[in-house]
PDB file of N, H, CA, C and O in Angstrom:
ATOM      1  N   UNK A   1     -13.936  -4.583 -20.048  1.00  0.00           N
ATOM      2  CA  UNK A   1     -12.997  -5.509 -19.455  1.00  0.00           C
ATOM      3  C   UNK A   1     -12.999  -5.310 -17.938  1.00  0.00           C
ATOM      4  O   UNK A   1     -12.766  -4.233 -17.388  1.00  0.00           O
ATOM      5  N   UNK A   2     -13.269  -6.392 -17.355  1.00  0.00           N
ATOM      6  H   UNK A   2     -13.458  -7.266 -17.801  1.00  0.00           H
ATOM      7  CA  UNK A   2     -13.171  -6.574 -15.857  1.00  0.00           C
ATOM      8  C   UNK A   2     -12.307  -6.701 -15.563  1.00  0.00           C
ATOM      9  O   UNK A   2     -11.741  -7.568 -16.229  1.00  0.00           O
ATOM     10  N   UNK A   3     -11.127  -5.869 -14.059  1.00  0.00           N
ATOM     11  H   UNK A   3     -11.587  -5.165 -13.518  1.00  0.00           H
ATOM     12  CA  UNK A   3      -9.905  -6.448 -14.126  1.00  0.00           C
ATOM     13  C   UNK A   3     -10.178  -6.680 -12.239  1.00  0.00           C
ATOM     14  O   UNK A   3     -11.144  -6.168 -11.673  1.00  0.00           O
ATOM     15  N   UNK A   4      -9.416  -7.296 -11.708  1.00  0.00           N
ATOM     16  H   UNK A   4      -8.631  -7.712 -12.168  1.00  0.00           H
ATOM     17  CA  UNK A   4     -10.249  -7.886 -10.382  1.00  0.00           C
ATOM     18  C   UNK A   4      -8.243  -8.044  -9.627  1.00  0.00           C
ATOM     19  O   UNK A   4      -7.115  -8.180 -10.100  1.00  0.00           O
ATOM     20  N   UNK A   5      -8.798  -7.929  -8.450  1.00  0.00           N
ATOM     21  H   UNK A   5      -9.715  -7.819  -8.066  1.00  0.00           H
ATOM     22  CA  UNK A   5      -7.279  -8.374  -7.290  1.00  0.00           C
ATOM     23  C   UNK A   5      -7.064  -9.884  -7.717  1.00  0.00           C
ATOM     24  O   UNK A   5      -8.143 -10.448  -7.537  1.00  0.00           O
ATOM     25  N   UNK A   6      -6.395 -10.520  -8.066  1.00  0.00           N
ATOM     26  H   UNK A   6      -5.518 -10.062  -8.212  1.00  0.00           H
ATOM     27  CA  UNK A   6      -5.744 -11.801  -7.538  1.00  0.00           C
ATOM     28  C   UNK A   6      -4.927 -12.194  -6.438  1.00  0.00           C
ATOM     29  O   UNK A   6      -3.834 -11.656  -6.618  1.00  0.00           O
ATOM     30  N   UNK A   7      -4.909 -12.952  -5.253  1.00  0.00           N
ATOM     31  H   UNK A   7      -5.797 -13.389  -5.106  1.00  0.00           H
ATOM     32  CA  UNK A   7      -4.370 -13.653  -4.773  1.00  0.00           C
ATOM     33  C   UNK A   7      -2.762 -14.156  -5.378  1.00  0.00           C
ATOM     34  O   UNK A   7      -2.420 -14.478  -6.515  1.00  0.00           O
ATOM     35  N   UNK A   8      -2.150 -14.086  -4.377  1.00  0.00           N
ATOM     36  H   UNK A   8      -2.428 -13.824  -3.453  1.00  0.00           H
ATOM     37  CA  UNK A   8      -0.718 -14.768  -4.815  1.00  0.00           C
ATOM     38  C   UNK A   8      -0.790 -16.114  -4.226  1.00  0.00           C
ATOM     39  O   UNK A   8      -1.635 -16.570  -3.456  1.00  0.00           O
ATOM     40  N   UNK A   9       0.279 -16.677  -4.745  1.00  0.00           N
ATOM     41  H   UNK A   9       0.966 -16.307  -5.371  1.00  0.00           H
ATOM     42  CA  UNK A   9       0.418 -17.983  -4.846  1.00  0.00           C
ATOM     43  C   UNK A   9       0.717 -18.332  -3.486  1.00  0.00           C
ATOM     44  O   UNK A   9       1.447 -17.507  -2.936  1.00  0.00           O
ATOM     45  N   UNK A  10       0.306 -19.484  -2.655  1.00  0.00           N
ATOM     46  H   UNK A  10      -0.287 -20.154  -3.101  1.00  0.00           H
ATOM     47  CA  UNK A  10       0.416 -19.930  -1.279  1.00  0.00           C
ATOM     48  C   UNK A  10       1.843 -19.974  -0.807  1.00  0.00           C
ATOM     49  O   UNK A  10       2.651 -20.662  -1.432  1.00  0.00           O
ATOM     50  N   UNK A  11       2.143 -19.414   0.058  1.00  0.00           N
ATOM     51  H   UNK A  11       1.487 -18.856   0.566  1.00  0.00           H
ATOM     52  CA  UNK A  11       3.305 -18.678   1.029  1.00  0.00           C
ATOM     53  C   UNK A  11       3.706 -17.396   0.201  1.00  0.00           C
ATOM     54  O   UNK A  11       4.557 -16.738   0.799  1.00  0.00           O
ATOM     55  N   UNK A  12       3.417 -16.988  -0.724  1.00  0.00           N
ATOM     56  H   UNK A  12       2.726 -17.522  -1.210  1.00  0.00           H
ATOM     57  CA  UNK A  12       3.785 -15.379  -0.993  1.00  0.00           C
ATOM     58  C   UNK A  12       3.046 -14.769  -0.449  1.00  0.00           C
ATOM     59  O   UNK A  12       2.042 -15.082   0.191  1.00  0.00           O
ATOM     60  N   UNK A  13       3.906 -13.015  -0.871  1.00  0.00           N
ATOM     61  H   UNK A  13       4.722 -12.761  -1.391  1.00  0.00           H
ATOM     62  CA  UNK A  13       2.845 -12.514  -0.632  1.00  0.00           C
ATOM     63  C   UNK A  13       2.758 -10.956  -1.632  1.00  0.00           C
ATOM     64  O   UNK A  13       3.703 -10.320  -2.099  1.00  0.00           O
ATOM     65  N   UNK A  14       1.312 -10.673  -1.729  1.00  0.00           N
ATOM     66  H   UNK A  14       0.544 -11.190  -1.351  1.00  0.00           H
ATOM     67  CA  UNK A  14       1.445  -9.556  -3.139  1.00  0.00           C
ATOM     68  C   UNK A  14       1.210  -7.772  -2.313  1.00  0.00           C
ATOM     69  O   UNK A  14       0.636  -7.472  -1.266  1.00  0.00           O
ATOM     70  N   UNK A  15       1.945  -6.892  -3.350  1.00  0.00           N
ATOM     71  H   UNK A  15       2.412  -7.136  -4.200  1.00  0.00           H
ATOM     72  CA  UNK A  15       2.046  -5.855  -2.582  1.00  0.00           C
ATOM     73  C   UNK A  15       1.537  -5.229  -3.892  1.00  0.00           C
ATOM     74  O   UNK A  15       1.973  -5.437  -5.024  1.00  0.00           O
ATOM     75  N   UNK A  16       0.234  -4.185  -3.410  1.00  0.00           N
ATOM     76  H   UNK A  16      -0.120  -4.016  -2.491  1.00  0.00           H
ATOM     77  CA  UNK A  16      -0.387  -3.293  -5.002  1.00  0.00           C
ATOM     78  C   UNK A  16      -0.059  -1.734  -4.113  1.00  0.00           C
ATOM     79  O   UNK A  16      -0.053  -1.409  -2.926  1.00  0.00           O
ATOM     80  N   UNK A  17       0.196  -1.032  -5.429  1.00  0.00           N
ATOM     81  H   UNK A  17       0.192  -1.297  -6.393  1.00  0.00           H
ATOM     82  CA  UNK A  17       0.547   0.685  -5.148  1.00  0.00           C
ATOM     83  C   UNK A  17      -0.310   1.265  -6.157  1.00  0.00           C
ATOM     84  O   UNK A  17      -0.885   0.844  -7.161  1.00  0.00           O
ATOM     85  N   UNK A  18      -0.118   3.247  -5.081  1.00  0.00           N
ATOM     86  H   UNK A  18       0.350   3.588  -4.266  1.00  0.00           H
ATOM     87  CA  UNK A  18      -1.210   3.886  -6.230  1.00  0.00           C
ATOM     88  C   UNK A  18      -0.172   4.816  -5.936  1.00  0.00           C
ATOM     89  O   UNK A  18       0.645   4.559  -5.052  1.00  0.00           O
ATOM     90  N   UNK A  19      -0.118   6.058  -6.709  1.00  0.00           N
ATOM     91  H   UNK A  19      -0.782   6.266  -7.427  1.00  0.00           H
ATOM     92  CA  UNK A  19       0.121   7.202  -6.601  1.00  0.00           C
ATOM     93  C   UNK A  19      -0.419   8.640  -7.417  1.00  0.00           C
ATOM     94  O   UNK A  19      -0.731   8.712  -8.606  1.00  0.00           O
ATOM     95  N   UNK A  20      -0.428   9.655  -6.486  1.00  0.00           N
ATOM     96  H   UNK A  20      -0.175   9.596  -5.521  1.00  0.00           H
ATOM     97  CA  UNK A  20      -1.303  10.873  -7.098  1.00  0.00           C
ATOM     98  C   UNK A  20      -0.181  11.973  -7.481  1.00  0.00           C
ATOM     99  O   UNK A  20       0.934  11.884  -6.968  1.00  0.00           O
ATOM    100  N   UNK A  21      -0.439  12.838  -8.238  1.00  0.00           N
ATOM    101  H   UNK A  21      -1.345  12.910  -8.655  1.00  0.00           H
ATOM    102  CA  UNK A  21       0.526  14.159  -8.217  1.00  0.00           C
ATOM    103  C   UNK A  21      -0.618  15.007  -8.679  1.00  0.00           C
ATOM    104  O   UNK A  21      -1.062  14.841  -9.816  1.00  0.00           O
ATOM    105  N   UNK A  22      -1.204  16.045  -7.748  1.00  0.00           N
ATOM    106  H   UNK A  22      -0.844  16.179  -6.825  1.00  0.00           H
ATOM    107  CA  UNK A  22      -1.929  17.465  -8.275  1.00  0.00           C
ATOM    108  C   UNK A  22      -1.546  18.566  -7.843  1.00  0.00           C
ATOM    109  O   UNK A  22      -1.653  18.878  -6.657  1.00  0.00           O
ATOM    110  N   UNK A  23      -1.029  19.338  -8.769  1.00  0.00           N
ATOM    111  H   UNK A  23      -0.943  19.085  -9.732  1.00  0.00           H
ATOM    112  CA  UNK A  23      -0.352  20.910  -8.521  1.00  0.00           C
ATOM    113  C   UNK A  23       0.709  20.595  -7.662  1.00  0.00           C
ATOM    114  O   UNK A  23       1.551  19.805  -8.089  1.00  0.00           O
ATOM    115  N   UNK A  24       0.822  21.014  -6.637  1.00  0.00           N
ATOM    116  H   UNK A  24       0.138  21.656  -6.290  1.00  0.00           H
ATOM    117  CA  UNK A  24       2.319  21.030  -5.368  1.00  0.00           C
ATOM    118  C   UNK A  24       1.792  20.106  -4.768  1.00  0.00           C
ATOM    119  O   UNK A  24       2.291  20.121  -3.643  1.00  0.00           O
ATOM    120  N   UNK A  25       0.591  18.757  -4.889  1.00  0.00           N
ATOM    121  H   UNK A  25       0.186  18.744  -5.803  1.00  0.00           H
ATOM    122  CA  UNK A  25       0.663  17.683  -3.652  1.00  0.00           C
ATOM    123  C   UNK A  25       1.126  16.160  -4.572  1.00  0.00           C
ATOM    124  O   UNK A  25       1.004  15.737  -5.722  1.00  0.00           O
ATOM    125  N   UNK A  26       1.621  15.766  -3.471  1.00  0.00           N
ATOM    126  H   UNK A  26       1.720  16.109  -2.537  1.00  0.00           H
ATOM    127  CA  UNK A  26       1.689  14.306  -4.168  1.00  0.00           C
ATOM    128  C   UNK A  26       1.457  13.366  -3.008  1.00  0.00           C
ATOM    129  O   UNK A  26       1.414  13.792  -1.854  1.00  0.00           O
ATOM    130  N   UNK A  27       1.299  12.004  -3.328  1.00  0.00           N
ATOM    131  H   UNK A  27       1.334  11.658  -4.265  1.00  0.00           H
ATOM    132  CA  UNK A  27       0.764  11.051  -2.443  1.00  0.00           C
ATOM    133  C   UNK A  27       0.838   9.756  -2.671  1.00  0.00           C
ATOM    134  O   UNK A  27       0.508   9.780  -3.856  1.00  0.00           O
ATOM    135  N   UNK A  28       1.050   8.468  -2.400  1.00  0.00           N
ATOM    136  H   UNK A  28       1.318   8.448  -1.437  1.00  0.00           H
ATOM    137  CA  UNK A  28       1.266   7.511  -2.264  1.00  0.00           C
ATOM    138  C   UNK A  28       0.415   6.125  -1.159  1.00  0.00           C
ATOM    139  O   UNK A  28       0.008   6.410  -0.032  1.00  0.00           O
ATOM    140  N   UNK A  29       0.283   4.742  -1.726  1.00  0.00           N
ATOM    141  H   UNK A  29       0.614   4.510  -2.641  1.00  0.00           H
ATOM    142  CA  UNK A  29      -0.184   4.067  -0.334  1.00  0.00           C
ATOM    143  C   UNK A  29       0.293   2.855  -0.638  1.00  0.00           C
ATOM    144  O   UNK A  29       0.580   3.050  -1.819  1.00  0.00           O
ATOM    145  N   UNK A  30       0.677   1.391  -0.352  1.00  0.00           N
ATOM    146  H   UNK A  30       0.444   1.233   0.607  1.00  0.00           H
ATOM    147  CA  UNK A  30       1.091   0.768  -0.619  1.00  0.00           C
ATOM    148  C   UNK A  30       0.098  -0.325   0.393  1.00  0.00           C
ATOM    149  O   UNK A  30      -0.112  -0.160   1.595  1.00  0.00           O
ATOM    150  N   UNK A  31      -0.250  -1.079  -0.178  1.00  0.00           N
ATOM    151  H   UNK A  31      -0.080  -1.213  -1.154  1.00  0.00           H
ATOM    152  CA  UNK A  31      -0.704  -2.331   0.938  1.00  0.00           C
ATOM    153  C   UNK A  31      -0.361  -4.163   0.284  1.00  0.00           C
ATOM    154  O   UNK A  31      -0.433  -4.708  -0.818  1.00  0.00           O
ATOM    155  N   UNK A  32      -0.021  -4.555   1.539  1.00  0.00           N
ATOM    156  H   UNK A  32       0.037  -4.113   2.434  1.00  0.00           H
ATOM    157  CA  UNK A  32       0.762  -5.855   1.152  1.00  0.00           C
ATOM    158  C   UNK A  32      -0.390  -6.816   1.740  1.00  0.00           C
ATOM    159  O   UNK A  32      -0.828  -6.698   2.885  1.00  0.00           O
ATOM    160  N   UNK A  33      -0.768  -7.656   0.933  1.00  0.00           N
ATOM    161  H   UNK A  33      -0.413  -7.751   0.003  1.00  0.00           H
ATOM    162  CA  UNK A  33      -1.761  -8.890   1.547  1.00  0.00           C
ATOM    163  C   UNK A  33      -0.889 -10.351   1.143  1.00  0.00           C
ATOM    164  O   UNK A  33      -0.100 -10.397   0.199  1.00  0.00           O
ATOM    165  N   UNK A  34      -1.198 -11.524   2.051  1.00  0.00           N
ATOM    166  H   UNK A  34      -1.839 -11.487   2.817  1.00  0.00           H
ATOM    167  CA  UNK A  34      -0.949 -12.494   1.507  1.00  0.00           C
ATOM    168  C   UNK A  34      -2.318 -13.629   0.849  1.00  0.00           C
ATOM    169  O   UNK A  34      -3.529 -13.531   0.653  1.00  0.00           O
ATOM    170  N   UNK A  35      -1.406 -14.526   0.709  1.00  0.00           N
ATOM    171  H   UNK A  35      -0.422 -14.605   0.869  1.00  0.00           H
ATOM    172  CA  UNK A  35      -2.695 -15.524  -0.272  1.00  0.00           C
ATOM    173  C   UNK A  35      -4.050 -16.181  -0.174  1.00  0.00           C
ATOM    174  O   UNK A  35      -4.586 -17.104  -0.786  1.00  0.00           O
ATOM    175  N   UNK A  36      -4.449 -15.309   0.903  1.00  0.00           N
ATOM    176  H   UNK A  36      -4.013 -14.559   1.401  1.00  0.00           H
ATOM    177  CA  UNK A  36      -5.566 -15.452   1.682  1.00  0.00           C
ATOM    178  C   UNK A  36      -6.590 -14.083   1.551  1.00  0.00           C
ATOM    179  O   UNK A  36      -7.776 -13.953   1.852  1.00  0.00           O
ATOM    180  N   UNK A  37      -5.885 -13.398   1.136  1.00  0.00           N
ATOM    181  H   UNK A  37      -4.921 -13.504   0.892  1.00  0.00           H
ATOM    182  CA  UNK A  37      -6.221 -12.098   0.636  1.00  0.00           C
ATOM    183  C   UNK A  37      -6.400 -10.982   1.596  1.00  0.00           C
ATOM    184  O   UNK A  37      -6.768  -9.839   1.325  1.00  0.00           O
ATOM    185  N   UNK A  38      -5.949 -11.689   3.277  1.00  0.00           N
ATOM    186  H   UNK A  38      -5.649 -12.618   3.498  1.00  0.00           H
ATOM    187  CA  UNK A  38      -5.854 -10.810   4.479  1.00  0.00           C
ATOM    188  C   UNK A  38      -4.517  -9.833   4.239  1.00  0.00           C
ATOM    189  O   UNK A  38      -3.413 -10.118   3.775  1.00  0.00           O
ATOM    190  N   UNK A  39      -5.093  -8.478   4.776  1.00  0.00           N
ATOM    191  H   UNK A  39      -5.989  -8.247   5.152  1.00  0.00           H
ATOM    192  CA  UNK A  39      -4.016  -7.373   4.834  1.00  0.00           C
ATOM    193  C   UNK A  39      -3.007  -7.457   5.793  1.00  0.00           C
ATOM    194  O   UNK A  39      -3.382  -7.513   6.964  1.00  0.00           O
ATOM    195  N   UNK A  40      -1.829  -7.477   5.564  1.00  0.00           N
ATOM    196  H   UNK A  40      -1.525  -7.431   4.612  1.00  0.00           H
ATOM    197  CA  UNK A  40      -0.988  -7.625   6.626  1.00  0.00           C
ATOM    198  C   UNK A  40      -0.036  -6.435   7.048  1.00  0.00           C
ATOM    199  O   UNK A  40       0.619  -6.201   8.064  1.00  0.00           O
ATOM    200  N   UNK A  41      -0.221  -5.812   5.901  1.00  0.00           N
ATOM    201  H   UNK A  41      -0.753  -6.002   5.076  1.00  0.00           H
ATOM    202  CA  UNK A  41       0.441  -4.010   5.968  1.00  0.00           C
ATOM    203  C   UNK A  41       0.107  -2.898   5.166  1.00  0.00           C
ATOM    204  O   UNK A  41      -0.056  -3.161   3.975  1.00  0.00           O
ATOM    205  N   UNK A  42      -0.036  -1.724   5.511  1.00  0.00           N
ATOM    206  H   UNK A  42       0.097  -1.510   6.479  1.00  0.00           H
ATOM    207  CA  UNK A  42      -0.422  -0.274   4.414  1.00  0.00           C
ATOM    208  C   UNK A  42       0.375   0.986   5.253  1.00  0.00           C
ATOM    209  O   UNK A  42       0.496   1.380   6.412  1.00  0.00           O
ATOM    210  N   UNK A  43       0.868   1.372   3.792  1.00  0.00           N
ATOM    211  H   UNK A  43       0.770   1.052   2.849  1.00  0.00           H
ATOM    212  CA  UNK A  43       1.859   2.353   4.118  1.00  0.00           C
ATOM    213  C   UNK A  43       0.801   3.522   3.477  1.00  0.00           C
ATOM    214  O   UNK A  43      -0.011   3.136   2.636  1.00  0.00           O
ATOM    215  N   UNK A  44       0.822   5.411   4.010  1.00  0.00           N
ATOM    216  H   UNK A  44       1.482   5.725   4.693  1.00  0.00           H
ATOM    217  CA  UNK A  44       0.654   6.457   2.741  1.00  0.00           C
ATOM    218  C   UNK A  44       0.941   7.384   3.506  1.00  0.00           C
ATOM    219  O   UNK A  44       0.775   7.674   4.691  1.00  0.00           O
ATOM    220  N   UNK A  45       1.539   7.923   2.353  1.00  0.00           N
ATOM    221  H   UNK A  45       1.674   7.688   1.391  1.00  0.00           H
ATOM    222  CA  UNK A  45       2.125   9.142   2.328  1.00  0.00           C
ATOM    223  C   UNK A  45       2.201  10.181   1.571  1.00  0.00           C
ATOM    224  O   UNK A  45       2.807  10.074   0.505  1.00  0.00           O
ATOM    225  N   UNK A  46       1.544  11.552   1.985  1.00  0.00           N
ATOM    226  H   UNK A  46       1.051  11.638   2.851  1.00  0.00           H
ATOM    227  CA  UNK A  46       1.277  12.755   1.171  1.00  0.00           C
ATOM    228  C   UNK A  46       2.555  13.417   1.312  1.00  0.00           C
ATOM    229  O   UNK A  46       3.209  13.291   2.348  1.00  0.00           O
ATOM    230  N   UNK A  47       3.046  14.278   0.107  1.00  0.00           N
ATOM    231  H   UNK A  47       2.515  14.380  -0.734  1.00  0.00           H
ATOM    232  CA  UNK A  47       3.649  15.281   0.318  1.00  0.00           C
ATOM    233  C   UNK A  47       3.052  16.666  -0.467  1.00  0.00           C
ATOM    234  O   UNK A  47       2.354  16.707  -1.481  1.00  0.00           O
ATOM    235  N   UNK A  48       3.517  17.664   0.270  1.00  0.00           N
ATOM    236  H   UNK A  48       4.083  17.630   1.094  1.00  0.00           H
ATOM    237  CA  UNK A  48       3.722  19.122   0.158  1.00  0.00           C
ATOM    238  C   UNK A  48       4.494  20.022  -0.012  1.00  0.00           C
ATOM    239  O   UNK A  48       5.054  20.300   1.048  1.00  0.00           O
ATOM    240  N   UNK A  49       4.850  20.707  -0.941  1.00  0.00           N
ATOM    241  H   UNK A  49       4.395  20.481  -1.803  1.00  0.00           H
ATOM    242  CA  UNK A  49       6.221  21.728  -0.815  1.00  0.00           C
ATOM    243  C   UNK A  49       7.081  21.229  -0.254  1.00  0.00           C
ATOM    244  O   UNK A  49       7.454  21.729   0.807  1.00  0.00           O
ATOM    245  N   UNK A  50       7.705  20.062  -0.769  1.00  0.00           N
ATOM    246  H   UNK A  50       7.402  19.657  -1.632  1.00  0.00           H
ATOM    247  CA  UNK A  50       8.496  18.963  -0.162  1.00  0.00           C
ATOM    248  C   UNK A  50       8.256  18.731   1.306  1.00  0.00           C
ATOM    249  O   UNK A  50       9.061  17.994   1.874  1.00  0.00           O
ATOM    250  N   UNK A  51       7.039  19.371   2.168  1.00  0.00           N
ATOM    251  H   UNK A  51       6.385  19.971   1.707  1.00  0.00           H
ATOM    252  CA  UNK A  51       7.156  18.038   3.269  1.00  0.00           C
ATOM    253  C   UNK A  51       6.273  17.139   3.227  1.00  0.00           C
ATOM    254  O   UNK A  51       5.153  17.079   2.721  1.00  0.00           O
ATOM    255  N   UNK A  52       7.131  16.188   4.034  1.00  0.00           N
ATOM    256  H   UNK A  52       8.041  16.236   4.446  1.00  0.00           H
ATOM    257  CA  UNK A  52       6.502  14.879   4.468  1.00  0.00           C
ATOM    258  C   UNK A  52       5.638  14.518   5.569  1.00  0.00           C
ATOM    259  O   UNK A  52       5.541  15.117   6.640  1.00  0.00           O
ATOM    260  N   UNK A  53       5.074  13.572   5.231  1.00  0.00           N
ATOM    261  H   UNK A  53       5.153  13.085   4.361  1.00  0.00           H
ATOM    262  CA  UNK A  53       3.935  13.789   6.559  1.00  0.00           C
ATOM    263  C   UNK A  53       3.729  12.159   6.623  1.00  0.00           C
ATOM    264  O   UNK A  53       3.285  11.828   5.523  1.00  0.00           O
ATOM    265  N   UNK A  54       3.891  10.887   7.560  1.00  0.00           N
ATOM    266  H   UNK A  54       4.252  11.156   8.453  1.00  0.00           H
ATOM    267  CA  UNK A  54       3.628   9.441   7.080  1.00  0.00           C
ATOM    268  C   UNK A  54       2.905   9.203   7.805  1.00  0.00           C
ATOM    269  O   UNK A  54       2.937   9.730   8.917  1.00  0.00           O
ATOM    270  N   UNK A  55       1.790   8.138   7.380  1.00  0.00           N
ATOM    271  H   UNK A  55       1.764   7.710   6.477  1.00  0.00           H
ATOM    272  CA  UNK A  55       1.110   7.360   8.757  1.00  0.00           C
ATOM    273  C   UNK A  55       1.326   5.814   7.915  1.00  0.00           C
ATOM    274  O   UNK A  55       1.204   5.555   6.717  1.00  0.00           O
ATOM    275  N   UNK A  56       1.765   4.768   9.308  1.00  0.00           N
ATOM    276  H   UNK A  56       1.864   4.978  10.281  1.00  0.00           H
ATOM    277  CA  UNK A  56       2.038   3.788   8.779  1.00  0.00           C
ATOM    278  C   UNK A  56       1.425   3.353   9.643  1.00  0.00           C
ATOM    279  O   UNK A  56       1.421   3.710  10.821  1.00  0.00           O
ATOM    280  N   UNK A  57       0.558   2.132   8.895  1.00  0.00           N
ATOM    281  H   UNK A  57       0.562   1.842   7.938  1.00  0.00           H
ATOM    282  CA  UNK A  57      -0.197   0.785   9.744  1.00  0.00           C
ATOM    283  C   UNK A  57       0.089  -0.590   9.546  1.00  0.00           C
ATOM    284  O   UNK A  57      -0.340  -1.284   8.624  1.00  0.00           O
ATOM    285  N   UNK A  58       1.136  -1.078  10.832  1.00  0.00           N
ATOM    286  H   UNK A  58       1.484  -0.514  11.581  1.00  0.00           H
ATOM    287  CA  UNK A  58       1.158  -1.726  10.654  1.00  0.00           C
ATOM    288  C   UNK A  58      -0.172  -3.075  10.791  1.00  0.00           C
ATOM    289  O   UNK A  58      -1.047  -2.829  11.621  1.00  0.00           O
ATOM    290  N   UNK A  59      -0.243  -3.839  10.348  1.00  0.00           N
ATOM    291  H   UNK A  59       0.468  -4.039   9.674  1.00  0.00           H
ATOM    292  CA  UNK A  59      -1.327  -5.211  10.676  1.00  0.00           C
ATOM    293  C   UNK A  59      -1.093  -6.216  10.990  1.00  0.00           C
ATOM    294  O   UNK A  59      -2.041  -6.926  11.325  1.00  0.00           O
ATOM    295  N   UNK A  60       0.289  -6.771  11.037  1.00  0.00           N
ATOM    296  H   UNK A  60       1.059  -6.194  10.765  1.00  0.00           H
ATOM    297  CA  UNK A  60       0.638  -7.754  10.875  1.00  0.00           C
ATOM    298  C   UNK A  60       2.184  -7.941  11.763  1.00  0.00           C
ATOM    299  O   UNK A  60       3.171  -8.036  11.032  1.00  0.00           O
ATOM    300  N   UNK A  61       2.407  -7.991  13.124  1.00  0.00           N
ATOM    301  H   UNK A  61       1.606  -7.913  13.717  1.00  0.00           H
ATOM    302  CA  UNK A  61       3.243  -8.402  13.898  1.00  0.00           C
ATOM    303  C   UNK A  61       4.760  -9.025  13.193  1.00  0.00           C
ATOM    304  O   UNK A  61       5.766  -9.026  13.904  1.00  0.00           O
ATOM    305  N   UNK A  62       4.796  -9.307  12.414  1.00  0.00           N
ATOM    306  H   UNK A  62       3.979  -9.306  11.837  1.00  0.00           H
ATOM    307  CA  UNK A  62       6.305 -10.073  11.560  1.00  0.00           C
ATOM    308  C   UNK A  62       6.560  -8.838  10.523  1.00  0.00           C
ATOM    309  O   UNK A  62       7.661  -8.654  10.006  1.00  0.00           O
ATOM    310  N   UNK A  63       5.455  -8.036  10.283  1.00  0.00           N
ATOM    311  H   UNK A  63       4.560  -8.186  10.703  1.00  0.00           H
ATOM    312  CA  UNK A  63       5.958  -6.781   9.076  1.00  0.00           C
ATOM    313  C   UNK A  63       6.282  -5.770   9.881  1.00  0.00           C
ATOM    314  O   UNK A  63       6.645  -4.751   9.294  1.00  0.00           O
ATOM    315  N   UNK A  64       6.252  -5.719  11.659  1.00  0.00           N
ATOM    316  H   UNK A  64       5.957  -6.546  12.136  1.00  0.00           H
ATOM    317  CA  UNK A  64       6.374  -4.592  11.854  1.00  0.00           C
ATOM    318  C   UNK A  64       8.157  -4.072  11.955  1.00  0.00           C
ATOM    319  O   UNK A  64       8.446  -2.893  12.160  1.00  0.00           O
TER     320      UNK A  64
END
C-alpha cells in the first residue's frame, strides 16, 4: 500500500507531525503547508533530561 501527502483543499491549510522517544531523548517537528503544497512553517524540538532546546523556522511572513 502506497500512502502519499495530499494537498488540502484551496484556502486551507494542512499541518503533518512526527514524534520520537529513545531512552532519555525525545523529539518532535511539525510542518504546515498550504494547497499548493508550498511550506509555509516547521517547528522541532528535541528534549533531554527535561531540557529543551527549539529551533523554529519560520517561512512564511503571516505565520510568523
Amino acid at each position: 500500500m502506497e500512502v502519499a501527502w495530499q494537498p488540502p483543499l484551496e484556502g486551507w491549510y494542512k499541518s503533518n507531525s512526527d514524534g520520537s522517544l529513545v531512552e532519555d531523548r525525545a523529539g518532535y517537528g511539525v510542518l504546515v503547508r498550504n494547497c499548493e503544497g508550498q511550506s509555509l512553517y516547521a517547528v522541532a524540538s528535541s528534549l533531554k533530561d527535561s531540557v529543551c532546546t527549539k529551533s523554529w523556522y519560520p517561512l512564511h511572513p503571516r505565520l510568523k
